[in-house]
N, C-alpha and C positions, 0 to 999 in steps of 0.2 A: 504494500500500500504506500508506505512510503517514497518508493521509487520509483511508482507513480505519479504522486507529489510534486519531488523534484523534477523530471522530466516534466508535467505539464509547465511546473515553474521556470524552467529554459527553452523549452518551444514556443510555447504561447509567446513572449515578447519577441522572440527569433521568427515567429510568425508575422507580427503585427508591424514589427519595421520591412518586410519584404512586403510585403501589402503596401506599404505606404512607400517605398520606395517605384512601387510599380505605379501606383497612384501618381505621385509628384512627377515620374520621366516616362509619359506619355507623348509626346511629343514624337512624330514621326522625322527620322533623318534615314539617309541616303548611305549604305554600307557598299560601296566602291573597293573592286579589287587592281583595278587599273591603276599604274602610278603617273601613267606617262601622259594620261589622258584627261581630268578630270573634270573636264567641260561634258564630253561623250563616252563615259568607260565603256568599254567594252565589256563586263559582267558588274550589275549592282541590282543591292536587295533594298527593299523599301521597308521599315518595318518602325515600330515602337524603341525605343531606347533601351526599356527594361526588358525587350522579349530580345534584343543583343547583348544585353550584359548576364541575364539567366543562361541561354543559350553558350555564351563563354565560360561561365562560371559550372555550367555541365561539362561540356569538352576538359576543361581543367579537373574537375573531379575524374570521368574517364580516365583521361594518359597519367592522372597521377596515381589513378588506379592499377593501370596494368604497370605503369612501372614497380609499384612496389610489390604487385603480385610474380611478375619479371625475377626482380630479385630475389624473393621466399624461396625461386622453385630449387635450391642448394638444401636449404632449410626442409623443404616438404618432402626431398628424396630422400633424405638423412630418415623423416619419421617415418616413411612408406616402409623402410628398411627394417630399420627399429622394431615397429608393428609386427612386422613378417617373422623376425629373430625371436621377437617375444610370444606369439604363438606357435611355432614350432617347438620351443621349446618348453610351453605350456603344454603340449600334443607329449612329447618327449618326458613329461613327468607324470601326464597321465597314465600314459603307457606303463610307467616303470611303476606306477602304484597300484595296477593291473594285475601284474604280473604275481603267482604266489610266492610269498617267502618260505625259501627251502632251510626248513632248521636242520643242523649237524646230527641232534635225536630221534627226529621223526624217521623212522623207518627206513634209514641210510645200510647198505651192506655192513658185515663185521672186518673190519681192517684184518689182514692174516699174517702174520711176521713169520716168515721161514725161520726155522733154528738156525742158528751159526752151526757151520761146519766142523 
């Protein structure tokens, strides 16, 4: 309950300043890929201010997503490995607790020592 709490206590204002930011930068401008041209570009988008800075600020979460998922993948073979090691030889300890214990008493032949000659 509590941590539900908090989180509504950090989203809700995290919510209420994106609303208002989207609100305040409504204003449509001209997103231009052309540098050489900027009377006539040859590719430009027309859009709202806030749907190019959300749309940035996605791409930026993306690439900085796969980059750090990029890097783990050292990290995630080590555990894939890990995992694999520690169930076989979970498999390997069941097996041997499986198996019956042979006592030296239980019903073993009788040792026969020839006489010295």
């Amino acid at each position: 309950m509590l941590r539900k709490i908090i989180t509504a206590l950090i989203l809700v204002p995290i919510a209420l300043a994106i609303i208002m930011f989207a609100v305040a930068n409504r204003q449509i401008i001209t997103v231009t890929f052309d540098p050489f041209d900027s009377t006539n570009p040859a590719f430009a988008l027309t859009m709202p201010l806030f749907m190019l800075v959300f749309v940035l600020v996605g791409l930026g979460v993306l690439i900085g997503g796969a980059a750090a998922w990029l890097r783990q993948h050292k990290w995630r073979t080590r555990a894939r490995r890990a995992e694999a090691e520690a169930r076989q030889l979970r498999d390997e300890f069941a097996a041997q607790r499986a198996r019956p214990v042979l006592s030296p008493t239980a019903e073993s032949p009788p040792v026969i020592i020839p006489p010295a000659a």
